[in-house]
GUMAR-761187 format. One record per residue (C-alpha): residue in one letter; residue number from 0; z, y, x. Coordinates in nm, 2 decimals, padded with zeros to 4 digits, always signed. Layout:
REM residues N
{code = a; pos = NUM; w = Z; v = Y; u = X};
...
REM end
This chain:
REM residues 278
{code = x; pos = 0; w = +00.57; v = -00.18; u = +02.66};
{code = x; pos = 1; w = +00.88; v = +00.03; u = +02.53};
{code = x; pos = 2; w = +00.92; v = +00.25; u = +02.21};
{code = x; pos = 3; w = +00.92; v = +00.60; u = +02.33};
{code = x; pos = 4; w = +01.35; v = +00.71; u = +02.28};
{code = x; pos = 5; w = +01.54; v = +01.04; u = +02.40};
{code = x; pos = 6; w = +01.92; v = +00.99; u = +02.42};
{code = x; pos = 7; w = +02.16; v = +01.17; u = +02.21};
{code = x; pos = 8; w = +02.45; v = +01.08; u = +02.40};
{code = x; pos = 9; w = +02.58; v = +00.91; u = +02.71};
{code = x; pos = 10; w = +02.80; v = +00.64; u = +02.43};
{code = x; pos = 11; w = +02.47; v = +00.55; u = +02.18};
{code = x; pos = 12; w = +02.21; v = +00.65; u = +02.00};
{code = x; pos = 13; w = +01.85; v = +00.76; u = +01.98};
{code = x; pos = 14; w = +01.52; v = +00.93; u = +01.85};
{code = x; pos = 15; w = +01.23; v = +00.81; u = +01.84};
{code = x; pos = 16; w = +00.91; v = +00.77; u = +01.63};
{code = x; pos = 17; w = +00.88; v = +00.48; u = +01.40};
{code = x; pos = 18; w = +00.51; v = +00.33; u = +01.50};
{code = x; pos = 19; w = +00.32; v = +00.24; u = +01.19};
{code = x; pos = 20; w = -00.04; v = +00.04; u = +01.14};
{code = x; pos = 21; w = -00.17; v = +00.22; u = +00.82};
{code = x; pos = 22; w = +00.15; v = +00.24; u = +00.70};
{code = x; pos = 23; w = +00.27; v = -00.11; u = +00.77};
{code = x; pos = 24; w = +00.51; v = -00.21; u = +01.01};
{code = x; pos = 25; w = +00.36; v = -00.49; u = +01.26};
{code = x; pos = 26; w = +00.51; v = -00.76; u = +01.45};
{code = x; pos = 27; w = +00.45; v = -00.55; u = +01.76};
{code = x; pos = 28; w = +00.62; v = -00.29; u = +01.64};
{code = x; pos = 29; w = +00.93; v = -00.48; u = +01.46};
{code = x; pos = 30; w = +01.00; v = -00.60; u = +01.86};
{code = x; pos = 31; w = +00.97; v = -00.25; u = +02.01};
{code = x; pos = 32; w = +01.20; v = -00.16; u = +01.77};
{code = x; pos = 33; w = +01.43; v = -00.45; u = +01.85};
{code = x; pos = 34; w = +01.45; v = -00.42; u = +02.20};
{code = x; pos = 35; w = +01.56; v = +00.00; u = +02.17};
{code = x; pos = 36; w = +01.82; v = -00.11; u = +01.91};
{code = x; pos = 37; w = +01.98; v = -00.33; u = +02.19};
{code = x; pos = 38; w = +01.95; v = -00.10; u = +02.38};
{code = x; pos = 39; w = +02.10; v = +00.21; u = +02.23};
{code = x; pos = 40; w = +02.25; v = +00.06; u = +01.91};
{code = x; pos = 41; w = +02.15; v = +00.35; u = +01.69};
{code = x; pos = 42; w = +01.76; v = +00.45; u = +01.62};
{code = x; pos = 43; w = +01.70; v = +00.81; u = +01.48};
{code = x; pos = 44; w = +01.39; v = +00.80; u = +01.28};
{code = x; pos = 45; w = +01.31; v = +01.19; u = +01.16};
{code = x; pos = 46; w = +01.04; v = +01.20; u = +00.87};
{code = x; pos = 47; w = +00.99; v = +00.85; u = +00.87};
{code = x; pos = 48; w = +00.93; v = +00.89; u = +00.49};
{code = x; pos = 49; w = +00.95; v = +00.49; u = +00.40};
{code = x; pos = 50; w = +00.93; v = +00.37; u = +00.05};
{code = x; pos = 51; w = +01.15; v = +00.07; u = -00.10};
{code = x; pos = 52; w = +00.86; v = -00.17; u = +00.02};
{code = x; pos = 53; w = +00.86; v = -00.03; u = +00.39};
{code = x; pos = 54; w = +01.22; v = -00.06; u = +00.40};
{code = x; pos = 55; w = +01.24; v = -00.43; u = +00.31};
{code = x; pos = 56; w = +00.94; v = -00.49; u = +00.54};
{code = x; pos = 57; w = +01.08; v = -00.36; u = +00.83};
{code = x; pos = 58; w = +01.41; v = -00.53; u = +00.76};
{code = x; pos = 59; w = +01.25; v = -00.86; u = +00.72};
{code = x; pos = 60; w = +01.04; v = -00.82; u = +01.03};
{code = x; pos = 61; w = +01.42; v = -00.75; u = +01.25};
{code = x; pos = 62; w = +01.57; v = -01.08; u = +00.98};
{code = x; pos = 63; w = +01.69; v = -01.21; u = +00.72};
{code = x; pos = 64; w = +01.81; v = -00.97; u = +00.41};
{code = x; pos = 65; w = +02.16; v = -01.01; u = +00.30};
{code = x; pos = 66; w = +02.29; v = -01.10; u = -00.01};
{code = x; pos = 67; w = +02.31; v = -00.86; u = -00.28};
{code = x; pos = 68; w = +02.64; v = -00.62; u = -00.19};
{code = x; pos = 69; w = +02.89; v = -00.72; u = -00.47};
{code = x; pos = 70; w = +02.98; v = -00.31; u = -00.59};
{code = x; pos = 71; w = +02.66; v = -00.10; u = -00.53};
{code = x; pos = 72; w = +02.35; v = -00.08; u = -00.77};
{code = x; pos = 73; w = +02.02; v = -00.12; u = -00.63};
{code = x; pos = 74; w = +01.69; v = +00.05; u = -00.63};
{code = x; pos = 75; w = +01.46; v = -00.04; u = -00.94};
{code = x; pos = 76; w = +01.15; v = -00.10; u = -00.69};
{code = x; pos = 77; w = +01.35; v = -00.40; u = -00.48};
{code = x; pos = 78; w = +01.72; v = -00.53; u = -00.53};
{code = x; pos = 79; w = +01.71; v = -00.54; u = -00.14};
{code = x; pos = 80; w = +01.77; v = -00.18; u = -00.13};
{code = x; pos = 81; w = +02.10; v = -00.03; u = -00.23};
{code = x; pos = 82; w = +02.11; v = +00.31; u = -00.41};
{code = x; pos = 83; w = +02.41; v = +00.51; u = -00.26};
{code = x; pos = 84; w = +02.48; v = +00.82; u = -00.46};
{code = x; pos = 85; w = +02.78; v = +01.05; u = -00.46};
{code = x; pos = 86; w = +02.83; v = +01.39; u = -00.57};
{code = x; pos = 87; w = +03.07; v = +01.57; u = -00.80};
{code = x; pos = 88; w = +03.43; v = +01.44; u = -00.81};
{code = x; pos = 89; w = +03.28; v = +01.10; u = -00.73};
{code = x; pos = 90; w = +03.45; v = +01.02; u = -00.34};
{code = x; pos = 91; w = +03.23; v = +00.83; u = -00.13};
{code = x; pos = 92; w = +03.39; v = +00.52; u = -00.02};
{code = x; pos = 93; w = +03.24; v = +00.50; u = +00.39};
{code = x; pos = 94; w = +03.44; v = +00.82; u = +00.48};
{code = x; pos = 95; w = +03.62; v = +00.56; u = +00.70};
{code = x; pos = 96; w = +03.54; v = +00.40; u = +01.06};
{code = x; pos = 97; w = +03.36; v = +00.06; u = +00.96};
{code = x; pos = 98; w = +03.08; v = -00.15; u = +01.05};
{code = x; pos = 99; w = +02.88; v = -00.32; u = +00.74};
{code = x; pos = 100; w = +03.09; v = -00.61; u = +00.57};
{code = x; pos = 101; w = +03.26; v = -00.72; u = +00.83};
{code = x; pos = 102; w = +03.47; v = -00.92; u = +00.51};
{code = x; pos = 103; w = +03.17; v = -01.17; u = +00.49};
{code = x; pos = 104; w = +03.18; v = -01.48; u = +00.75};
{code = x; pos = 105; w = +02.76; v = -01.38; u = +00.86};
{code = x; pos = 106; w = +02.84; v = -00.98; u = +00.79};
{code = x; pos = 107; w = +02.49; v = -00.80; u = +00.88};
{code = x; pos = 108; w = +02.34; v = -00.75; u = +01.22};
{code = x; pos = 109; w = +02.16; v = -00.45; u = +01.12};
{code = x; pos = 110; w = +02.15; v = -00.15; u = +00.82};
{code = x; pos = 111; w = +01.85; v = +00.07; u = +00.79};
{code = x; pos = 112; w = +01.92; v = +00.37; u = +00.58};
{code = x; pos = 113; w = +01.76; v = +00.65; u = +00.47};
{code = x; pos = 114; w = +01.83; v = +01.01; u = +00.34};
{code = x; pos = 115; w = +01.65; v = +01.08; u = +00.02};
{code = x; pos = 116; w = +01.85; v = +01.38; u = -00.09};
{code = x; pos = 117; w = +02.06; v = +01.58; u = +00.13};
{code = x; pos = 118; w = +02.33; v = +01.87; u = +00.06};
{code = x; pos = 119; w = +02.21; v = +02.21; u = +00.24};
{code = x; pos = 120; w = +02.54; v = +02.13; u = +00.42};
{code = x; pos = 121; w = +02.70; v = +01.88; u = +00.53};
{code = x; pos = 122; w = +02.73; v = +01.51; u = +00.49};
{code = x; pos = 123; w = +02.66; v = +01.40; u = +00.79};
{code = x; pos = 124; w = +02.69; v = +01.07; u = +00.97};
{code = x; pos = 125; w = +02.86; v = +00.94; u = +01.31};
{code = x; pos = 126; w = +02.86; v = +00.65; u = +01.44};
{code = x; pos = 127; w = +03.10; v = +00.53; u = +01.71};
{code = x; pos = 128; w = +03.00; v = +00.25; u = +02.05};
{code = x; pos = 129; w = +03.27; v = -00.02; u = +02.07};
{code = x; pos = 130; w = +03.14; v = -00.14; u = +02.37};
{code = x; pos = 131; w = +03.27; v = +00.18; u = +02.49};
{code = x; pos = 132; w = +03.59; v = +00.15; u = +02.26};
{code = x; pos = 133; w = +03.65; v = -00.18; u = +02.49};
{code = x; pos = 134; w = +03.51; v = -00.02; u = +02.82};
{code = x; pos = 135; w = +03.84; v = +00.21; u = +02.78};
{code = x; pos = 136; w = +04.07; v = -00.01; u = +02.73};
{code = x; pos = 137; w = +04.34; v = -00.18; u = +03.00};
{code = x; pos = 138; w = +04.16; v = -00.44; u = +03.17};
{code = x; pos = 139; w = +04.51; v = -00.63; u = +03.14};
{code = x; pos = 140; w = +04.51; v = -00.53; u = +02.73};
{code = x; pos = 141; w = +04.15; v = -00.65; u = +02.73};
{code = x; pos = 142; w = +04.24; v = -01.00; u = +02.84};
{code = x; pos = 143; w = +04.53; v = -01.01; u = +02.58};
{code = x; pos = 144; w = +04.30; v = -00.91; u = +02.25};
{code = x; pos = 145; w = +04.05; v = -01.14; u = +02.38};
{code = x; pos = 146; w = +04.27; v = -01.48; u = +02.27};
{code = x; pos = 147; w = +04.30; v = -01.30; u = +01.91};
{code = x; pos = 148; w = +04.18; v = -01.29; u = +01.62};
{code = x; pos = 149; w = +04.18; v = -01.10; u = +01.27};
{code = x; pos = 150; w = +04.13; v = -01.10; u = +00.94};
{code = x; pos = 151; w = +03.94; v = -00.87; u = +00.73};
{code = x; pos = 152; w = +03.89; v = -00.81; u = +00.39};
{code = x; pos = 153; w = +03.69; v = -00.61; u = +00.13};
{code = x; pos = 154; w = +03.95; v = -00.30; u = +00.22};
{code = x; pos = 155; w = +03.97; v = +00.02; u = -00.08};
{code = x; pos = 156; w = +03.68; v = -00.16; u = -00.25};
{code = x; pos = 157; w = +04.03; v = -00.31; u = -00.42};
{code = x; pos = 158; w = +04.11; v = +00.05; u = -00.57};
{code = x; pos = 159; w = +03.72; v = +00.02; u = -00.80};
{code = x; pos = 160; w = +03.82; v = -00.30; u = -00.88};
{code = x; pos = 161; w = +04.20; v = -00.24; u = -01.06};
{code = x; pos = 162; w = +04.06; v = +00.03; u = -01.23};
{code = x; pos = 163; w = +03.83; v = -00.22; u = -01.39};
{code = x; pos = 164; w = +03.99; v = -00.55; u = -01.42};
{code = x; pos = 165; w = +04.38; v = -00.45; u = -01.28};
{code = x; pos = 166; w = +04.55; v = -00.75; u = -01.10};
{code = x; pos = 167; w = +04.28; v = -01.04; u = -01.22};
{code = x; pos = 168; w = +04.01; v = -00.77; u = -01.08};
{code = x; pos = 169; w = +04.13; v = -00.71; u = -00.78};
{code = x; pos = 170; w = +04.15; v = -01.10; u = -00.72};
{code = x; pos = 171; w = +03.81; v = -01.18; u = -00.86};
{code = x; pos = 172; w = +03.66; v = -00.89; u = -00.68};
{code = x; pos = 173; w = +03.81; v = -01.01; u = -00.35};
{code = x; pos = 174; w = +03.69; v = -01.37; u = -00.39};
{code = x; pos = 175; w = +03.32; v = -01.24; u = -00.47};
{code = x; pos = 176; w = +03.31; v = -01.03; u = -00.14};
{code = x; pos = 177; w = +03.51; v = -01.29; u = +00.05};
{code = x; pos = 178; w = +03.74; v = -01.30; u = +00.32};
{code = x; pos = 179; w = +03.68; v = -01.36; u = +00.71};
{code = x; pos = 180; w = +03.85; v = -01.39; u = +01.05};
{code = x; pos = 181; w = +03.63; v = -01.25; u = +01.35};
{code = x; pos = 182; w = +03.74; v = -01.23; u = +01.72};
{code = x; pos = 183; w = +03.95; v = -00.89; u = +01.81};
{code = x; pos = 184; w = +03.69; v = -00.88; u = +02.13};
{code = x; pos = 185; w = +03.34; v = -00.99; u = +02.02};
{code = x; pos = 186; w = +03.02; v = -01.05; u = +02.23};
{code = x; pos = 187; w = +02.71; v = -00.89; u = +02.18};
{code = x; pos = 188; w = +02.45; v = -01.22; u = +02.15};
{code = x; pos = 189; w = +02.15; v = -01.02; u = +02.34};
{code = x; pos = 190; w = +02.33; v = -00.85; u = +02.62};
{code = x; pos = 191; w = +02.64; v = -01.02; u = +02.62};
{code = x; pos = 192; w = +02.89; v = -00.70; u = +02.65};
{code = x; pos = 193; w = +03.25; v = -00.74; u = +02.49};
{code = x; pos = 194; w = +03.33; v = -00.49; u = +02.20};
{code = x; pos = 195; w = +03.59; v = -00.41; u = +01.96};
{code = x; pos = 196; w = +03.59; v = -00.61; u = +01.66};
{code = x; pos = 197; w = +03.85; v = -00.41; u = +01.45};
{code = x; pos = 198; w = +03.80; v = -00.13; u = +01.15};
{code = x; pos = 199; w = +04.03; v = +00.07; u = +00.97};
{code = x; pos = 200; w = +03.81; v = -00.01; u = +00.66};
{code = x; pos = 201; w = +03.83; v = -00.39; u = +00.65};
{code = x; pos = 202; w = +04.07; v = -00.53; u = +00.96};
{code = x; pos = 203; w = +04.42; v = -00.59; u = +00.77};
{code = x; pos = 204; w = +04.58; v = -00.86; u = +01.02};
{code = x; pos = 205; w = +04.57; v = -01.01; u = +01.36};
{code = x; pos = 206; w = +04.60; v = -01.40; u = +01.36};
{code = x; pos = 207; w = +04.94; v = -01.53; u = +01.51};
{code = x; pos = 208; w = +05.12; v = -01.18; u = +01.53};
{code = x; pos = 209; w = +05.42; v = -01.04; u = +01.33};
{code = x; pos = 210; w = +05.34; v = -00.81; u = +01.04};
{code = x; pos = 211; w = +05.49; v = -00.52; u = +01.27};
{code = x; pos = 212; w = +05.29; v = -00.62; u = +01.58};
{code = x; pos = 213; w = +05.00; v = -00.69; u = +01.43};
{code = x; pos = 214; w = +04.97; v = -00.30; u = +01.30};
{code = x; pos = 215; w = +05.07; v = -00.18; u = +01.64};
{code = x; pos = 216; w = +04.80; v = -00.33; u = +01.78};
{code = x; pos = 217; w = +04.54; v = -00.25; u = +01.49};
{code = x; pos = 218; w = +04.67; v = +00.13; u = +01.47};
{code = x; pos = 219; w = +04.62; v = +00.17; u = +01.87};
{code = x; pos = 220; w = +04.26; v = +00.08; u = +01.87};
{code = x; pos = 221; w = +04.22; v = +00.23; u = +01.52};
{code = x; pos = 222; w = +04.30; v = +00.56; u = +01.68};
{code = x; pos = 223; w = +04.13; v = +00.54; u = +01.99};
{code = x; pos = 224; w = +03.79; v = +00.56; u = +01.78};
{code = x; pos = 225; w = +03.84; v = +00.86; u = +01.69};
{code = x; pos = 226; w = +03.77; v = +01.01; u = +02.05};
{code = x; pos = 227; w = +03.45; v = +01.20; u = +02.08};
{code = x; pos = 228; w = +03.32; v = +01.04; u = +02.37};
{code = x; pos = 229; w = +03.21; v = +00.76; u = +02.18};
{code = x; pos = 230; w = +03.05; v = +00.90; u = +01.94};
{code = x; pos = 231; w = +02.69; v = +01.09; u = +01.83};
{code = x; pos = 232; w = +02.67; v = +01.30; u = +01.49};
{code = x; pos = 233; w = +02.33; v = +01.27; u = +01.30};
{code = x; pos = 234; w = +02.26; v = +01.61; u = +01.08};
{code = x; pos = 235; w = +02.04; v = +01.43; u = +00.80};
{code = x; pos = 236; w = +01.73; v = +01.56; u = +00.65};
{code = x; pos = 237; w = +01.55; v = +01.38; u = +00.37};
{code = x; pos = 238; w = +01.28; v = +01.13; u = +00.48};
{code = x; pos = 239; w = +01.47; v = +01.11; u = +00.80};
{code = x; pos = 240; w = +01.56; v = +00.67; u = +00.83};
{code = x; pos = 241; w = +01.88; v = +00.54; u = +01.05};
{code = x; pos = 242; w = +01.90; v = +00.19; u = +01.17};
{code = x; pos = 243; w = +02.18; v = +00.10; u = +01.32};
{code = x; pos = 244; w = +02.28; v = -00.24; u = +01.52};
{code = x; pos = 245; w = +02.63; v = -00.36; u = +01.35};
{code = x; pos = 246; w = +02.76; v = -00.55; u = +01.66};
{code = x; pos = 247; w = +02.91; v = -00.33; u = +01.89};
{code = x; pos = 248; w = +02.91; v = -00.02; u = +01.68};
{code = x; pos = 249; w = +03.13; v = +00.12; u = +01.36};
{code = x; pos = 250; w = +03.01; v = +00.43; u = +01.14};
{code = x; pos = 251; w = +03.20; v = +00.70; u = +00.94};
{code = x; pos = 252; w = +03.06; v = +00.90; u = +00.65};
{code = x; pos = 253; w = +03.13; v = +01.25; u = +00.62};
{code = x; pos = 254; w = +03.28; v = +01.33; u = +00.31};
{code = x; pos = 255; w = +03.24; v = +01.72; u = +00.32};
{code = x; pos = 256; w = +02.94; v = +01.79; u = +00.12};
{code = x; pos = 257; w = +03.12; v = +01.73; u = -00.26};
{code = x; pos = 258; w = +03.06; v = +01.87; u = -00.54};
{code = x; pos = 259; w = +02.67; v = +01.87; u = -00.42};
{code = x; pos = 260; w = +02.49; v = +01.51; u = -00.40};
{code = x; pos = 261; w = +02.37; v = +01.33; u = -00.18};
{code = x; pos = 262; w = +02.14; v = +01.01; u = -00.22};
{code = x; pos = 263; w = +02.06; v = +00.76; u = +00.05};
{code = x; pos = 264; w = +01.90; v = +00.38; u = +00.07};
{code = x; pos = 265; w = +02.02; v = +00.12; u = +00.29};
{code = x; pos = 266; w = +01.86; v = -00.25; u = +00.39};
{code = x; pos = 267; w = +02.09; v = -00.52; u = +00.56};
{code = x; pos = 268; w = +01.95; v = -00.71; u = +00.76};
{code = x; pos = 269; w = +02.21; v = -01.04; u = +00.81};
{code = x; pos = 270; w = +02.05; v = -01.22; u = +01.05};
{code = x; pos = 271; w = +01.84; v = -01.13; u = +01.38};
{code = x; pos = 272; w = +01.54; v = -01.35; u = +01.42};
{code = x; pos = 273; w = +01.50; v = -01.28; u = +01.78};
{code = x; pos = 274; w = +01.85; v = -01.45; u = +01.87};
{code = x; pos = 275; w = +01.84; v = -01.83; u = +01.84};
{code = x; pos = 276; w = +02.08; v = -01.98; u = +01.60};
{code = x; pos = 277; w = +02.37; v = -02.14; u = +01.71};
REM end
């Protein structure tokens, strides 16, 4: 048995309807949903409509919940669920190509999130497939980035942190979110396809290179996210719940919508219970 999906593009992504048992989200269901996600990276949920305690229960039937993220508050029902608001002359910070903490050793293998309240206009999210980021690439080139690796770090997360604590905060703020090296070229641990491991949010230096090299490299595949074939859009409506597989794909925020607000939820899920550890 399969969840019912529809494509939204040839690269990633899908809708379908999230199956609930009186509201509850089953065993049954958590693998359905497990087994679409590996299979088009991004689920599109509309009018899914979950409270806090949904949210955390279909995150802990996909895993185990990550720790608490070291900038964002959290909602007053559950600290597993992190309140995102912006609006006004407050910048969202994910109006960037990323994938979830990437800084942490374990970062996320999953993030739920859901729309609570939307501008009329804008503010929309896309999300990008680095499996076909790596599919583009030079087979030659390919070969190369996979004896790499890089290190990333909490990124413009440092600019929060000066404005609170200057110099000291920015050091204590890196060492709460940590600092981690991850392959350039990373497998997926279900399928096994190669993708890009590298984000303009959080990738600051490949392993072994000179400082020069090493953003050659990074700009190159940097810009080669950008192209639209790689991508699907999602318009957001309130209600409407994203989850999102962090290993092989990278999102960007649209920051278009300000002054008006616009509220969402999210759930990290850091570990996936249906791939054996180690």
């Amino acid at each position: 048995m399969k969840l019912s999906c529809t494509r939204l593009t040839p690269a990633l992504g899908a809708t379908a309807t999230l199956p609930l048992e009186d509201g509850e989200i089953s065993e049954e269901t958590a693998d359905l949903v497990h087994s679409a996600l590996s299979e088009h990276s991004v689920l599109v949920f509309p009018n899914a409509g979950l409270d806090a305690r949904r949210m955390v229960r279909l995150g802990e039937a996909l895993g185990t919940l990550g720790a608490r993220h070291h900038s964002y508050t959290t909602h007053p029902d559950s600290a597993d669920v992190v309140v995102l608001t912006w609006g006004g002359e407050d910048k969202p910070d994910a109006a960037e190509w990323h994938s979830d903490m990437t800084y942490r050793r374990q970062p996320p293998f999953a993030s739920i999130l859901q729309a609570i309240e939307v501008p009329e206009v804008g503010g929309d999210t896309l999300w990008a497939s680095m499996f076909a980021v790596h599919d583009a690439l030079d087979p030659g080139l390919r070969r190369d980035l996979e004896q790499l690796e890089a290190v990333h770090d909490m990124g413009a997360f440092r600019t929060g942190a000066y404005r609170q604590g200057g110099d000291e905060g920015i050091s204590e703020a890196l060492t709460r979110a940590g600092t981690a090296v991850h392959p350039v070229i990373a497998h997926h641990p279900v399928s096994g396809r190669p993708y890009v491991n590298v984000s303009e949010s959080f990738t600051r230096f490949v392993i072994g290179l000179s400082a020069p090299e090493s953003a050659r490299i990074l700009t190159y595949l940097f810009d080669l996210v950008n192209r639209p074939d790689f991508h699907v859009r999602v318009k957001w409506e309130a209600g409407m719940v994203v989850l999102w597989d962090n290993r092989g794909t990278q999102h960007y925020a649209v920051a278009d919508y300000l002054p008006h607000r616009r509220v969402m939820h999210r759930v990290a899920v850091t570990t996936d219970k249906r791939v054996p550890v180690g």
